[in-house]
N, C-alpha and C positions, 0 to 999 in steps of 0.2 A: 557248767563252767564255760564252755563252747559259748552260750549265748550272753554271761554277762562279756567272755572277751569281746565278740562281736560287736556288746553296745559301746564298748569304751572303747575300741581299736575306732579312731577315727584320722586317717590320712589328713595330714596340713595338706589344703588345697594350694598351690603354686600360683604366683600373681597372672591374672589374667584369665583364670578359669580352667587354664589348660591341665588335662590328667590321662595319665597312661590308661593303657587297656586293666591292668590288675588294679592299679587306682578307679577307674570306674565301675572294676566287679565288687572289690570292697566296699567302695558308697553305698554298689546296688544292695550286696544284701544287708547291709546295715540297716538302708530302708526297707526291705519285706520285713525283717527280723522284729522291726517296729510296731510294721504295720498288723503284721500276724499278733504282735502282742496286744496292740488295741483291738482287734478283732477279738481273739480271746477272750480280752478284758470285759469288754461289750458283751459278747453271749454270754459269760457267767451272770450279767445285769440283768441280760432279757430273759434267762434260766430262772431267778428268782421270783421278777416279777413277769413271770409266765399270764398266772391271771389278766393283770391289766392289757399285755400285750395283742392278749386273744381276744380279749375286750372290744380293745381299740378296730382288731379288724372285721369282730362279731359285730358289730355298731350298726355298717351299712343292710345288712339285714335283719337285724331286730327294731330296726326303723320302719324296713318295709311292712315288718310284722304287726308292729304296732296300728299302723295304719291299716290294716285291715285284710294283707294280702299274706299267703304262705304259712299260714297258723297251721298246725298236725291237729288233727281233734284227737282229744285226750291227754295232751302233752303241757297243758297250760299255757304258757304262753306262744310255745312253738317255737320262741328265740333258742334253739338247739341244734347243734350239731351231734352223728349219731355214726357210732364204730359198728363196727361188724368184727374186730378183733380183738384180743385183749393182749396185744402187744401197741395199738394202734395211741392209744395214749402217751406212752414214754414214746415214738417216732414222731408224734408232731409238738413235741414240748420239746423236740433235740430242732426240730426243722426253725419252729420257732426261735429258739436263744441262735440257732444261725445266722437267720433273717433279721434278728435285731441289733446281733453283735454287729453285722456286717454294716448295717443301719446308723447303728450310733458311734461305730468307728470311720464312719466315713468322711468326716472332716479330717480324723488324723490322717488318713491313707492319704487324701489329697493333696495336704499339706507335708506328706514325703515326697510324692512326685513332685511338687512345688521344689523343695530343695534338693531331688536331684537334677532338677531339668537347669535350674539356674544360674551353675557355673558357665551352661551353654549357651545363655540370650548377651546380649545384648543391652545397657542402660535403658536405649529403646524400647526394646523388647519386653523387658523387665515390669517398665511402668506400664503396659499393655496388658500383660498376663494377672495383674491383681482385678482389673474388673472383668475379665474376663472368665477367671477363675471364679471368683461372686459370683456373675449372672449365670455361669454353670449348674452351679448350687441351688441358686433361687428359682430357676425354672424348673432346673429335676425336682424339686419337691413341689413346688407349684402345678406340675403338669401329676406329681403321684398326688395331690392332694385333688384334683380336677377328676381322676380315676375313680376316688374313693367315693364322693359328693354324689358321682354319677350312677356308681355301680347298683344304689337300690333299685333305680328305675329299670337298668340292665337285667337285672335280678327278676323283676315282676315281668317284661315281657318276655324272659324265656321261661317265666313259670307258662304265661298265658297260653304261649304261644301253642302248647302241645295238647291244647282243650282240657273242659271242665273234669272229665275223667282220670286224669292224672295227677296223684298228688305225689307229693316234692317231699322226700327224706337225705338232706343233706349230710355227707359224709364230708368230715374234717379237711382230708386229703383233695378232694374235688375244690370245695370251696374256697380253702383256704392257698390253691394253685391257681386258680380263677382269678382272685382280687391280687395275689403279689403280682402275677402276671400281667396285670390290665394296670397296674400302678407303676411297674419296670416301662414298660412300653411307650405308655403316656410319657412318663420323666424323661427315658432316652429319646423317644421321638419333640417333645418341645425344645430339643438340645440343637435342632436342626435349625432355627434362627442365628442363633449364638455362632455356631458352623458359617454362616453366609455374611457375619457381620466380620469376624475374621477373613474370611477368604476377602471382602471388600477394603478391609484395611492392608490387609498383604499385596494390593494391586492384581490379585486372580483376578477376581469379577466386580465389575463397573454396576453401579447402581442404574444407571439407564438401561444395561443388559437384564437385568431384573425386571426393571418397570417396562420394558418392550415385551416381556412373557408373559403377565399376568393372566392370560387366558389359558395359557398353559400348567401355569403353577396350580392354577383352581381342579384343570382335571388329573393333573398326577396327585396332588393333596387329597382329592376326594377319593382316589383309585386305592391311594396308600391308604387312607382311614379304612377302608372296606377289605383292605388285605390286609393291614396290621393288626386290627382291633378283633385280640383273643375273644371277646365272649359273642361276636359278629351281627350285636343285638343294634339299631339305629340311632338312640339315644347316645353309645359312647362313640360310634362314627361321626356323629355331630360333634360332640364334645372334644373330639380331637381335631375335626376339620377344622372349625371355624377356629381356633386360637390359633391353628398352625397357621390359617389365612390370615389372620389380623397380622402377626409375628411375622409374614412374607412382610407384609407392608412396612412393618414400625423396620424389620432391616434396613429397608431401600431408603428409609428417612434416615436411620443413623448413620448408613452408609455415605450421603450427602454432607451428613454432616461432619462427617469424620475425613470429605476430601476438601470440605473451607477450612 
């Protein structure tokens, strides 16, 4: 009962946007109350279709395998991951409908934060935060999708790496914290454009502030791929350097263009 009043108890917002302190706790948790329930809703999705899910992230190494690298002999194809528990099953079908709910509810959660933050902008403000909010979106999946694409090659030099004597029996848990990790990382780190296109339309930072550091930007960008990048193999340090370099640049142009 507590939660359907919650959804329906919705304070008339007062002209102008203005709202008391209990008027703003009430909005807030109207929005978790939401958001928890698209969350939910989500992992009971990714709970069923478990299979594909595991699929989708099994993919970048059964690629690799395919092609000739990380096969188990005697295991067929070797596209397998391998428990050591027999509780180990039902913890990563729970991790997984997590990681998916949180996934597929994450347009909705964005778009509470969108309607709580909005009584507080501005008409200005307003028509600013719809592409901003987009190209949020578009690069965190864009820079999780750039993670994924990369990670077989990832995958193969840290087999190589540890010479012809050691063979590789991937555990669920391992693997499967590896690639969410390296595709978080990637998405939040490509968000760091989007961050300096804002700061340049707010009057923080001038785009010739920018374009006077570029030798700069190259060696903190390169320093950060080689500290940030979970699996510390060269192929996703590239892979994250160079777009984060390109995105230094395409900022300092939109930043231009956004002072004509």
């Amino acid at each position: 009962m507590a939660l359907i009043t919650a959804l329906r108890r919705r304070p008339a917002r007062p002209p102008g946007g203005v709202m008391s302190l209990a008027e703003h706790l009430g909005e807030l948790r109207r929005r978790l109350v939401v958001s928890s329930l698209a969350v939910s809703a989500g992992g009971v999705v990714a709970f069923i279709f478990y299979g594909s899910v595991l699929a989708f992230f099994l993919h970048p190494y059964c690629s690799m395998v395919a092609a000739g690298h990380g096969s188990v002999p005697g295991s067929g194809s070797g596209c397998n991951l391998y428990v050591t528990s027999p509780l180990d099953g039902v913890s990563i079908r729970f991790k997984m409908a997590a990681y998916g709910g949180l996934m597929l509810a994450l347009p909705v959660v964005l778009w509470q934060v969108w309607r709580f933050i909005t009584p507080g902008l501005e008409k200005k403000e307003r028509r600013y935060a719809v592409p901003f909010v987009s190209a949020s979106m578009a690069v965190f999946a864009f820079g999780a999708f750039v993670a994924w694409v990369t990670f077989p090659h990832a995958l193969r030099w840290l087999g190589d790496i540890g010479g012809p004597h050691l063979q590789a029996l991937y555990n669920p848990t391992s693997y499967l914290s590896l690639i969410i990790a390296l595709m978080l990382v990637f998405g939040i780190t490509f968000e760091i454009p989007v961050v300096l296109v804002a700061l340049e339309a707010a009057g923080v930072v001038r785009p010739e502030w920018l374009a006077a550091r570029r030798r700069w930007a190259i060696v903190m960008i390169t320093a950060f791929a080689a500290v940030a990048t979970p699996s510390s193999d060269p192929f996703s340090m590239l892979a994250l350097a160079v777009p984060l370099y390109v995105f230094y640049e395409v900022s300092i142009l939109i930043g231009r263009l956004l002072r004509r």
